[in-house]
N, C-alpha and C positions, 0 to 999 in steps of 0.2 A: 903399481898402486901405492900409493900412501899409506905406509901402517900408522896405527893409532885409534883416534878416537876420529870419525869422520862427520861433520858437522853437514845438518840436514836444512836446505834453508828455502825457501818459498822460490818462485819461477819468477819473477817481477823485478823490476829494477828496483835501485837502491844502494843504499850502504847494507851490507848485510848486520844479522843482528841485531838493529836496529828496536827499540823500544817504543817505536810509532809504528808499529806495523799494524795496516788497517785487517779489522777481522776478518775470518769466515765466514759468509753465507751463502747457505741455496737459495735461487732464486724460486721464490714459489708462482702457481700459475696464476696468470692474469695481474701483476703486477709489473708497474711500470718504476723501474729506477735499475742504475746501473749493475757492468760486473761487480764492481766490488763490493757487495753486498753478496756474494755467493763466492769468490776466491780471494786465495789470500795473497796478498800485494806488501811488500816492504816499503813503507814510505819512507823518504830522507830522512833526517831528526833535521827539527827547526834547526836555523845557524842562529847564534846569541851575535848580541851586535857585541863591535868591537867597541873598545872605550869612547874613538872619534865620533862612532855613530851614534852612543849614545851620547856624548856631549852633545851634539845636532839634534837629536830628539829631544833635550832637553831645551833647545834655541829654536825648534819648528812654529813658525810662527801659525801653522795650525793647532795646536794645541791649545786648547781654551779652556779655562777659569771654568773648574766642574759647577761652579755655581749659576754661572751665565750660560740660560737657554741661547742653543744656535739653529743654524740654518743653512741649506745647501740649496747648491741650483747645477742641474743640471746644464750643459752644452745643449744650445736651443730650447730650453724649460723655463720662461721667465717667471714660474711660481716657484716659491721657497718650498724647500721641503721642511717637514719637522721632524727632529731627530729624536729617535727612540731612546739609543746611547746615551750618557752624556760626557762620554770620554772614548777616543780611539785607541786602539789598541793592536799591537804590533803583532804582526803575523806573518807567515809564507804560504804559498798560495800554489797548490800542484792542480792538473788536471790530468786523467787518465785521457791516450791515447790510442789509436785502433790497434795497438800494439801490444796492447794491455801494459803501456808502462807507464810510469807517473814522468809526466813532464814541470819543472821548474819554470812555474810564470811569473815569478819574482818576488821582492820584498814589499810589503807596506803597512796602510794601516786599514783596519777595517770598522766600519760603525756600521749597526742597526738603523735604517732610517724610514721613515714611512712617508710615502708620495702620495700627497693628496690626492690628484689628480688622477690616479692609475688606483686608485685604494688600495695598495697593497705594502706589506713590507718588506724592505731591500735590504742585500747584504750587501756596502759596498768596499772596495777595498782600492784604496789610492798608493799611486807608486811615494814613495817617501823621497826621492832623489826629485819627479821632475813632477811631480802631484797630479801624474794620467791614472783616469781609473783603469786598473788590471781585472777588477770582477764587478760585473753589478748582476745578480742572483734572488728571483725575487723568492720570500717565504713563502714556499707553496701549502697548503693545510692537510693536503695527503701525500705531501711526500716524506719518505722516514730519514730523518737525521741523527746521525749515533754520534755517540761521544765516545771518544777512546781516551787512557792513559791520562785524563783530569789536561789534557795541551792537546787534541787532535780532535775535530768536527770532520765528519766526511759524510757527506750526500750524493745522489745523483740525479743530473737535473734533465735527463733522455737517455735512451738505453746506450750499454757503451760510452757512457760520458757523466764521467765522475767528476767529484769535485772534493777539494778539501783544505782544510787550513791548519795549519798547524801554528799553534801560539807558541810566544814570549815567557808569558807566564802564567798560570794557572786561573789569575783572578780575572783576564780578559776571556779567557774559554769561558770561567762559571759567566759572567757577565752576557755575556754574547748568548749563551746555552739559556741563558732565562728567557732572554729577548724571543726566541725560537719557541722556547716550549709554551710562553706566552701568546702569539700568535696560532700555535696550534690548539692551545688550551689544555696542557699538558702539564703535569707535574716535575719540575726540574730534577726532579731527584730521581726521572727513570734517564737511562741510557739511553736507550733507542726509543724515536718518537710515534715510531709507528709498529704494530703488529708484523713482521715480516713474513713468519711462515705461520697462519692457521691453524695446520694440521697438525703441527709439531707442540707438544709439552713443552716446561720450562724446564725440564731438563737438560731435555735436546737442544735447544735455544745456549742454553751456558753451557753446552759441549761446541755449537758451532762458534761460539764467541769467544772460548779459550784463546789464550795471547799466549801458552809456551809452546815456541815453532821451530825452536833447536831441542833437539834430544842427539842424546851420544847414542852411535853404534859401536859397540868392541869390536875390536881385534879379532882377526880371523884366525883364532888361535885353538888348542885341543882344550885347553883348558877355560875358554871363553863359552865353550859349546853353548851351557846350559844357560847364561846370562843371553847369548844373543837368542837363544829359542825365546827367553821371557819377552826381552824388546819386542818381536814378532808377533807372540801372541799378545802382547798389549795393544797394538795400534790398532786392532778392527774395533777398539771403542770407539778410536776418532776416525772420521774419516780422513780428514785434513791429514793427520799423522800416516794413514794409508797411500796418501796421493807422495807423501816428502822418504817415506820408506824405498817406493816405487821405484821414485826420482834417485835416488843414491846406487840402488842398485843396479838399476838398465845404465848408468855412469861409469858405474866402476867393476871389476872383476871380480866382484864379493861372491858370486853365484860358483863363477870356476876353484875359486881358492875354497868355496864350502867343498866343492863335490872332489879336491884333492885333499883334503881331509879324510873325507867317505872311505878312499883308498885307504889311510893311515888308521882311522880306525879298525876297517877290516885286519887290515894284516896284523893290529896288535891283539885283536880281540876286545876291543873293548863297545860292550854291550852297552853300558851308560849312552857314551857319545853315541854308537849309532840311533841310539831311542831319540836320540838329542836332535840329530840329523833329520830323520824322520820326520818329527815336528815341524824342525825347520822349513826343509822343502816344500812340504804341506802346507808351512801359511803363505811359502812364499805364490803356492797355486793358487790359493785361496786370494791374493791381490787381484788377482782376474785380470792381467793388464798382457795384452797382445807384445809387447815389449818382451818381457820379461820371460813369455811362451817360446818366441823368437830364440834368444839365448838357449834356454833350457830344453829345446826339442830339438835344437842342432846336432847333425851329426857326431859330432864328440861327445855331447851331454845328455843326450836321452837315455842311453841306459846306466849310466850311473845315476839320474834321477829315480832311473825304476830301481838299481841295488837302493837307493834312500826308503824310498817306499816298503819294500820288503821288512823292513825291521818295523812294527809295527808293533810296540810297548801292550798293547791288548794281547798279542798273540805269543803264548810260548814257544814258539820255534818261529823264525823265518817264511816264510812262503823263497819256494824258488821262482820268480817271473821270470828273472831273467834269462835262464834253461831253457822255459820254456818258450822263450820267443827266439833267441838263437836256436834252438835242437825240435823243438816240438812246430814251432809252426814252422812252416814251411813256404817257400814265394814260386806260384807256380805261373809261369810264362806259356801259354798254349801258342804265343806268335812272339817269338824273340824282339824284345824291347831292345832297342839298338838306343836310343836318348838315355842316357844315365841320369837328367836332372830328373827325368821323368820315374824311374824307377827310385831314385831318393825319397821322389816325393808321395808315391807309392806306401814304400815302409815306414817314413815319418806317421803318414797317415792313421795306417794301423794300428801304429805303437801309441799315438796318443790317443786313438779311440779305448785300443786296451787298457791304458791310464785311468782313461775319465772312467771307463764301464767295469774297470774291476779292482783299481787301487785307492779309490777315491769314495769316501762313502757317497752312500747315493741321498741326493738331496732331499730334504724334508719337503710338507706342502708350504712352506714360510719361506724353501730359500730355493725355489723354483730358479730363480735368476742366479744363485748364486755363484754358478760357474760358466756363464751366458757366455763370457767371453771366450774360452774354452770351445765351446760347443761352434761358434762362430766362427774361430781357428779350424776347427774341422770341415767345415760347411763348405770353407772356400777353399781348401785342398781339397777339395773332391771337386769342385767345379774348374779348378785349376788343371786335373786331372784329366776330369773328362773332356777341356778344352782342347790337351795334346792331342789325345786319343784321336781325336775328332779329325783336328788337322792335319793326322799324317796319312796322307791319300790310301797308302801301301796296306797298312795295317789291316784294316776293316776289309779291305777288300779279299786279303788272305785266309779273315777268319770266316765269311760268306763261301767263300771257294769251298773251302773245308768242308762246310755243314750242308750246300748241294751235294758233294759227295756220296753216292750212296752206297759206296763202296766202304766208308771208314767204320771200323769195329764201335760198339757202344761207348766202351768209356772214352775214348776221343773226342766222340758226339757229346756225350756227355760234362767233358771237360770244358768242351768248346760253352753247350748252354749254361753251364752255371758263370761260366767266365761272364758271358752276355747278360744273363740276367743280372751280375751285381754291376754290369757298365749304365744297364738302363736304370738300375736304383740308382746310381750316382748321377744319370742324369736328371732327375728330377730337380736337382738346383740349379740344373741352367735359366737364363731368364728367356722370359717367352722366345725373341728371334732367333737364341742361338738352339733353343730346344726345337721350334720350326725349321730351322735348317739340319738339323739332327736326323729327326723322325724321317724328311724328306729323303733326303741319303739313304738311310735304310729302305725307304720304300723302294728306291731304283734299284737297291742292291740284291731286293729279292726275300724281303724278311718274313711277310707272311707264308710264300709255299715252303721256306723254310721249317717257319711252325706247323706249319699243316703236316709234314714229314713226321717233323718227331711227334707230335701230340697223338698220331698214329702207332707209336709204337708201344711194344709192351713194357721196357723200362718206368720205370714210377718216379727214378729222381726224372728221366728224361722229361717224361712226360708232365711234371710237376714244376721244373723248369720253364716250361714251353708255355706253359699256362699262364704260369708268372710274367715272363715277357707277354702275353696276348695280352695280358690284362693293361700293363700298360701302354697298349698302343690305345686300347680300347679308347682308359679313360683320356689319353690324348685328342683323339681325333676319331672318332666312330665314324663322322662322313670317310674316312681314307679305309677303315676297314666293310664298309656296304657297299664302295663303288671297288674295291678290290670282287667282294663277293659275288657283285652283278654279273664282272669281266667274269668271271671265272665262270659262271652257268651258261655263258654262250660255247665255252670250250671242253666242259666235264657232263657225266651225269649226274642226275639228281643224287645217286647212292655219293659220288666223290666229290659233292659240293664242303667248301671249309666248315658253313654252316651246318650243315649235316652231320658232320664230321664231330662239331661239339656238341650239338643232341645224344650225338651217339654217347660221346663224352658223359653227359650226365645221365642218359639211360642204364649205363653201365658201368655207374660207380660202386666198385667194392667195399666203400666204404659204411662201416653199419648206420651209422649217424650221417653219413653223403656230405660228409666236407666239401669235397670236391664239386659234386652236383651243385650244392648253393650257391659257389663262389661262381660257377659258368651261368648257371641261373643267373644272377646277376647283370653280369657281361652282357646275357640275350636279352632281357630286360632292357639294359644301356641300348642297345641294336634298335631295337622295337620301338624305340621313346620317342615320340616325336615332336616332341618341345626342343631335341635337339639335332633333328633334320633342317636341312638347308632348301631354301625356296627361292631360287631365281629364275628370270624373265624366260631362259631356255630349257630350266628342268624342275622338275619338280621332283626331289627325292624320296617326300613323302608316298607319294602315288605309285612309284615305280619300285621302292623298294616293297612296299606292303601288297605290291601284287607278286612281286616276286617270292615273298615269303610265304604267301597263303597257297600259292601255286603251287611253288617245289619243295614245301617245307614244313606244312601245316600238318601234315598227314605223319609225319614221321613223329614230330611232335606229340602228337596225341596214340600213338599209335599201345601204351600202356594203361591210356586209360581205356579203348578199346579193347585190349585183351583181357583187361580184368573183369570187366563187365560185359561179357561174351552172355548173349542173351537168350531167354526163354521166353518164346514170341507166345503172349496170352491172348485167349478171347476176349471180346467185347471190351469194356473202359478199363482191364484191370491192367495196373503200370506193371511195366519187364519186371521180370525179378530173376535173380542168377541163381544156377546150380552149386550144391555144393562145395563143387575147388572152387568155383569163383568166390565161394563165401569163406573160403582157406584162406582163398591171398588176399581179401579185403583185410583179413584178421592179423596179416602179417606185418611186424612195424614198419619193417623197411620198406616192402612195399609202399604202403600206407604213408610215409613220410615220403616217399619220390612223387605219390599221384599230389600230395598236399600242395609238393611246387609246381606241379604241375597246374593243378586250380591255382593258383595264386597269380601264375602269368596267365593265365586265359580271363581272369576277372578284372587284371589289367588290359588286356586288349579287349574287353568289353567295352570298358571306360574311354578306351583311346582310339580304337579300329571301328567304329562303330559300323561303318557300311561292310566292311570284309569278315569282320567277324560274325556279325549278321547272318551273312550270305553263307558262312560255316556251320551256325549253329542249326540254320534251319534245316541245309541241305541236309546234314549230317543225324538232323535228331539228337544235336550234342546234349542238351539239356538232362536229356531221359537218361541216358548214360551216366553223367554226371551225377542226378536223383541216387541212383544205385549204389552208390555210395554212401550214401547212408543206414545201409544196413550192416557197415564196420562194425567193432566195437572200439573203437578209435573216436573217441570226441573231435577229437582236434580235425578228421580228415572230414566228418559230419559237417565239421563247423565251417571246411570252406566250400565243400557241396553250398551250404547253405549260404553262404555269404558270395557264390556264384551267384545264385538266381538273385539272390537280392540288389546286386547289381543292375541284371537285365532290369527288374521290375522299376528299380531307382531312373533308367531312362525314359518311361512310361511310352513306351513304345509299344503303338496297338499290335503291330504285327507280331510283335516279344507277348503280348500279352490272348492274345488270340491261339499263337502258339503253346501257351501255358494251359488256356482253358479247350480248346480241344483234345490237347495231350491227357487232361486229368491230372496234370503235374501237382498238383497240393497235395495231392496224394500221400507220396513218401514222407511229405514235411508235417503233414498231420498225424501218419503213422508214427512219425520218430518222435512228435510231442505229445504221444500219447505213451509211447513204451517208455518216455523220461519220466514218467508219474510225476509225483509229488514234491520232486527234488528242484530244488531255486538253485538253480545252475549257468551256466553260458549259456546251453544250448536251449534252456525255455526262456530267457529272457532274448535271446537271437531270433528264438519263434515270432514270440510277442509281438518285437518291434518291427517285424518284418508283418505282420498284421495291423498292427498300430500305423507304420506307413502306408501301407492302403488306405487305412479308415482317413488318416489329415487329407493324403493328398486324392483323397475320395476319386479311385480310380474305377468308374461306377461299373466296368464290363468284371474289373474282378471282384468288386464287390457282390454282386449281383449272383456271379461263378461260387463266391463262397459259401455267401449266407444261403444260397441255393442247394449246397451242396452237403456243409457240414455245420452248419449253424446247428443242429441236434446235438451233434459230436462236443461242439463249444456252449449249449448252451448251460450246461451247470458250474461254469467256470466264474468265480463271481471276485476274485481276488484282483481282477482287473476289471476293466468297463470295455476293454477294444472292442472284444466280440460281441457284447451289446451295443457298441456304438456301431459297428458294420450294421447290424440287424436296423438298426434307427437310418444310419444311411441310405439302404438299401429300400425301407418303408417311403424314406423322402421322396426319394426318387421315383417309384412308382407313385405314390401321390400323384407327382408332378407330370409325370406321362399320362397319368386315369386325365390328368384336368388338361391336358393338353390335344387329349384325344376328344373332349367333353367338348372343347372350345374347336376343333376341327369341325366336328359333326356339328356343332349348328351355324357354325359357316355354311359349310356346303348346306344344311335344307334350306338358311335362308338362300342363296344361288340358287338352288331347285325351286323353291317359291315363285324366284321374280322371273326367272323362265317357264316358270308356268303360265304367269300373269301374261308375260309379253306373246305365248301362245294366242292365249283366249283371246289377246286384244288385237292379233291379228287375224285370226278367223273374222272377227267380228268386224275387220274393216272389210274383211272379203263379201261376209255380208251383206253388210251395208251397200256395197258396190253393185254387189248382184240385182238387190231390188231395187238400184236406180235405175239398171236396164231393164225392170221389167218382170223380172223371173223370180217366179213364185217360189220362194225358199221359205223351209219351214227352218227355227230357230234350233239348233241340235239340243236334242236333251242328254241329258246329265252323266247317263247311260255312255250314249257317244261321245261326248267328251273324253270320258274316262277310257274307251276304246282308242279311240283314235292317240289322244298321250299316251296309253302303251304302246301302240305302234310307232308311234315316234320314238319314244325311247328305245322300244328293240333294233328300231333300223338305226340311230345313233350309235347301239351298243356295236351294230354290228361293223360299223364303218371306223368306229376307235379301233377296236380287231384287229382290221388290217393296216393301221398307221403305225409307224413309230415315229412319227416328227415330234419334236419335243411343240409344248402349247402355243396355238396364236391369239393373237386378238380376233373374236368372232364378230364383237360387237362393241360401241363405246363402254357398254356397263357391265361385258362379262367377258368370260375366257371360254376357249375350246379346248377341251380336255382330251388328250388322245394315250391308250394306254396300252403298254406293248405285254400287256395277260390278258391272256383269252379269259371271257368267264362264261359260262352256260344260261343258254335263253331262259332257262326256269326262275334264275333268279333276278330278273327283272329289274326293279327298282336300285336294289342291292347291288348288283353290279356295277351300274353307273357310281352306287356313293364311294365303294372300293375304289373304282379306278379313277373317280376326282379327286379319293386325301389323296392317294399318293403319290399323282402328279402334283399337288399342291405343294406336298413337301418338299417333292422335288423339284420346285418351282422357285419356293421360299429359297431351295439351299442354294439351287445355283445362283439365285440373286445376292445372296451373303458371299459367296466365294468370287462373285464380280465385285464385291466391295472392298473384298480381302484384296483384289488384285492377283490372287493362285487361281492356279489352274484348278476346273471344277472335280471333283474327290468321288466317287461311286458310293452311293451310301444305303443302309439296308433299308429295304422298302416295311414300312407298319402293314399289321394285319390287325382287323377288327374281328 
């Protein structure tokens, strides 16, 4: 390497050094104009004509008498143009390339001209030798044009495609620069004619547009130390100066010649220089450039990076890292790694994570990104990592062998699972196919009865391990761990199901707060969810799995909330209520927090199981059980009793709510909002709205149950309206049946009327018939009338009796009512009106469920 001073200079072509060198900028969003406007480019320096050429510029016979307006024409334009200019002016003319380099498109001269024709104004520039135009550029109004160095114009006229001119001499720039800012309507006296970056201050603006792009770096000397620490920390003002820092040193061996210093200082002792080092090192991390990581975490340079590190000017003594990563950590192989790139890439690994996580202060919430690139260095050695792992057939297969073994001592087992659980944390950066064919592997190889082994046993890291691995297959693919689960119930018992296995798991967590519990809680959660079960033409896993669960599974599950509320079976409507120890272990927290999760996923499969959990809650009496829990002193466990049933009620399912009001079930909910007194709490405003929802979505059988029941109980309750609004609901509502029953009854007497009428009008034709033949009939009096229509009516009554056909058409103007209740000959008239409403009704309804298109519903028969 070059000792000295080493000169920093832009990536772009050029003469270096250069004094035309086009600025800095970012390109901000949504703007259209080129790179060079966001990096920095050395542009040529104009060439000065030689004497010959300007004697010829001085005999061109384009040059014209600044006094006399001219005019131009385009090839194929036979209109004149008018010249904005009134003098040409000699310039060089580059254009960037997809290369980002400036290309030389010649010499000439350039005038401002404006083209009628097109309205717009041009830049054109003609060759001076054979008078071709090289540029014609029209003056866009939103595109930004910058002026550099009072000789250089550069714009861009589409992304990647710059443009620029560099003058002769200063007064054709100013000239030219008026012409531009005139058609933008812009003040000549700014630089740049457009806004570039928004967001940025004019601060930042005159940092990005700074023009000094050579700065010295010293000598890699002991005595340089603390000057090249300043250079270092100077450049994170510019960025520009960060990209040419970069640049010099991924070029040259400044990195190695620093950290053979590191040595020299150490062995002389000198504390200055390593604080100096320190620094150093530190901004050179702080560049964040993947290059530079490259060098510095190579094999020969990582730990002399970490001795830099260690000297730490804050801290009065050293830290030793170094010790402690030779002597204190240790690289444990449970299956001999025969690939040496692999095991490099291994402890690189480590050592830079230990860098970032503990030599490195840890970033603020402003410099989030600030060592991104770093963290990204790490990301893809471990995916690199886990890609060997993956492909060497041998490997994996040796460590599966192992762990069916049921023969190896714990810490083996144990070596083996923690090995595995940090290969599945490193797989998480695979990208989806390679992580798919990953997990696939595993599954043939036998991973879940793997886990199932150890999660079985008493070890805690074992078993804590093993957990860790389930959880990520879980979140991987749940379909691969339910159809693992199914296969396996055709081959175990219910006690040796996997699933079983992690109930057990969370049944009997020792822990007092149930870490453990919640996190599997979870997982069975994941299991149960069925937004992510799979539904094709040949299976439905929905169906199949949730019968399999509620079958082999459900009973186990619940089986804590049944033992704690082991019941004392009461007379008459009074709800269970538990003995003593049961009212121990309600009180207990830990209990009390297992049953919590345990209502938490049973009000999730309320919401999502709806037909299976159903079929549980009724068989089982779950609800009642559930109630009994509220007589904790545990809010919190109160609160998900209660946030159970408010589920149920929330599907307004009559059979949920039929079962509520036969059971008595408001019961405990009344009781516990009366023993919360006076206190504005969760649990009375949980009450409330769980009354409040009845009253909106006026669900009239429990409205009816309530205000029926404990409207007394709520009636001095006046800081809300609900419970007067149930009583107002429940008043409507009867209203509405008195008037519905009002409007029944005189249906049916007018029906009984006009079949009275059509009686008498048929006697009376018999009559009449009689005495055409002759026969002395006497007219029936009033008496017999009324005889004989009770006879009819009883032998009617009696022949509905024994029908059950639902009604026919008797006649064009009425119905024949036929009704499957017996009613007693004494009540006569009354019987017939009984059994006409409530064939009517049920006349009416079946007609309505023919219209619905459903099949017709069994509904309660009225009583008058």
């Amino acid at each position: 390497m070059e000792r000295g001073k080493h000169k920093m200079e832009a990536r772009g072509g050029g003469t270096p050094g250069s004094s035309t060198d086009l600025r800095n900028h970012q390109r901000p969003a949504e703007r259209y104009f080129a790179n060079i406007f966001y990096r920095n480019y050395t542009l040529p320096p104009p060439e000065l004509p030689s004497l010959t050429e300007q004697r010829q510029l001085q005999s061109t016979p384009d040059t014209r008498d600044p006094a006399a307006p001219r005019t131009e024409t385009r090839a194929g334009d036979r209109r004149p143009r008018v010249a904005m200019a009134d003098k040409r002016y000699r310039v060089k003319v580059y254009s960037l390339n997809e290369d980002q380099q400036w290309d030389d498109l010649g010499t000439g001269y350039v005038s401002s001209t404006y083209v009628k024709r097109l309205q717009s104004v041009f830049l054109l520039v003609r060759s001076d030798s054979q008078a071709s135009l090289i540029l014609e550029s029209e003056i866009n109004s939103k595109t930004p044009y910058q002026k550099q160095q009072e000789t250089l114009i550069v714009w861009s006229e589409a992304a990647d495609h710059g443009r620029a001119l560099s003058f002769q001499d200063t007064e054709g720039c100013r000239k030219i620069w008026e012409d531009i800012c005139w058609v933008q309507g812009k003040d000549p006296s700014v630089k740049i004619t457009q806004d570039l970056l928004e967001e940025y201050e004019d601060e930042q603006l005159e940092e990005v547009l700074e023009t000094d792009n050579v700065f010295d770096l010293p000598n890699c000397e002991l005595n340089k130390l603390e000057e090249i620490s300043d250079v270092i920390s100077s450049v994170f003002a510019s960025p520009a100066h960060k990209e040419r820092l970069a640049l010099i040193l991924e070029n040259e061996d400044y990195i190695k010649n620093l950290l053979q210093l590191f040595h020299t200082c150490e062995d002389l002792g000198d504390t200055a220089g390593l604080h100096h080092l320190h620094e150093i090192i530190k901004g050179i991390l702080f560049l964040n450039k993947t290059a530079l990581f490259e060098i510095m975490f190579s094999a020969e340079c990582i730990m002399d990076v970490v001795g830099c590190l260690e000297y730490d000017p804050a801290l009065a003594q050293p830290k030793r890292h170094r010790e402690f990563l030779t002597q204190n950590a240790r690289f444990k192989e449970v299956i001999p790694i025969a690939d040496c790139e692999l095991r490099q890439k291994i402890h690189q690994t480590y050592r830079v994570q230990y860098i970032r996580d503990i030599l490195l202060p840890a970033p603020s919430i402003y410099e989030e990104n600030f060592l991104s690139t770093l963290t990204t260095f790490i990301f893809l050695n471990k995916v690199e990592i886990v890609s060997m792992l993956k492909d060497d057939n041998n490997f994996l297969s040796q460590v599966f062998a192992q762990l069916r073994d049921e023969t190896i001592n714990d810490d083996r087992r144990r070596e083996l699972l923690l090995f595995f659980k940090e290969f599945c944390t490193f797989s998480q950066t695979l990208q989806p196919p390679s992580k798919d064919a990953l997990f696939k592997t595993l599954t043939e190889l036998g991973i879940l009865p793997v886990l199932k082994i150890a999660m079985s046993m008493e070890d805690l890291q074992i078993k804590s391990a093993a957990t860790d691995i389930f959880t990520y297959l879980v979140e991987y693919s749940p379909s691969m761990i339910r159809e693992f689960i199914m296969e396996e119930a055709q081959q175990c018992e219910d006690g040796n199901l996997f699933i079983n296995l992690v109930i057990e798991q969370i049944i009997c967590d020792t822990d007092p707060e149930l870490g453990g519990a919640v996190h599997l809680m979870g997982l069975l959660r994941t299991l149960l969810d069925p937004e992510n079960m799979l539904a094709t033409p040949n299976k439905c896993e929905r169906s199949e799995f949730l019968n399999f669960f509620y079958k082999h599974c459900i009973r186990n599950f619940i089986a804590p909330l049944f033992a704690t509320t082991s019941e004392d079976t009461c007379e008459g409507d009074n709800v269970v209520g538990s003995d003593k120890n049961n009212t121990n272990c309600l009180n207990n927290y830990q209990t009390a927090q297992l049953l919590s999760l345990i209502l938490e996923l049973l009000t999730f499969c309320v919401q999502h199981h709806t037909y299976y959990i159903k079929n549980c809650i009724l068989s089982k009496d779950l609800l009642r059980r559930v109630l009994i829990l509220m007589n904790s002193k545990h809010t919190f466990l109160i609160l998900c009793a209660l946030r159970f049933m408010r589920r149920m009620i929330g599907l307004k399912d009559e059979l949920y709510n039929c079962y509520i009001i036969k059971g008595n079930l408001f019961e405990p909910v009344v009781n516990a909002f009366l023993d919360n007194g006076t206190r504005y709490n969760m649990l009375n405003s949980a009450v409330i709205e769980l009354f409040e929802y009845i009253r909106v979505e006026n669900i009239k059988s429990l409205v009816a149950h309530i205000v029926e029941k404990f409207y007394k109980t709520f009636e001095s309750i006046e800081y809300v309206q609900t419970f007067k609004g149930l009583k107002i609901k429940y008043e409507q509502e009867k209203d509405r049946q008195d008037q519905i029953r009002r409007n029944l009854h005189s249906i049916l007497c007018s029906k009984i009327l006009r079949r009275s009428t059509r009686v008498v009008e048929k006697e009376e034709k018999c009559f009449e018939g009689n005495s055409e033949e002759g026969e002395a009939i006497m007219p029936p009096l009033e008496n017999d009338f009324q005889d004989r229509y009770k006879f009819m009516e009883t032998k009617e009554t009696k022949e509905n009796e024994d029908k059950v056909d639902p009604p026919k058409r008797a006649s064009p103007g009425g119905y024949k009512f036929a009704s499957s209740h017996s009613a007693p000959a004494a009540n006569g008239t009354h019987s017939l009106h009984s059994s006409s409403t409530i064939d009517l009704m049920n006349r009416l309804n079946d007609e309505k469920d023919k219209e619905d298109e459903t099949p017709p519903r069994k509904r309660p028969h009225l009583s008058f």
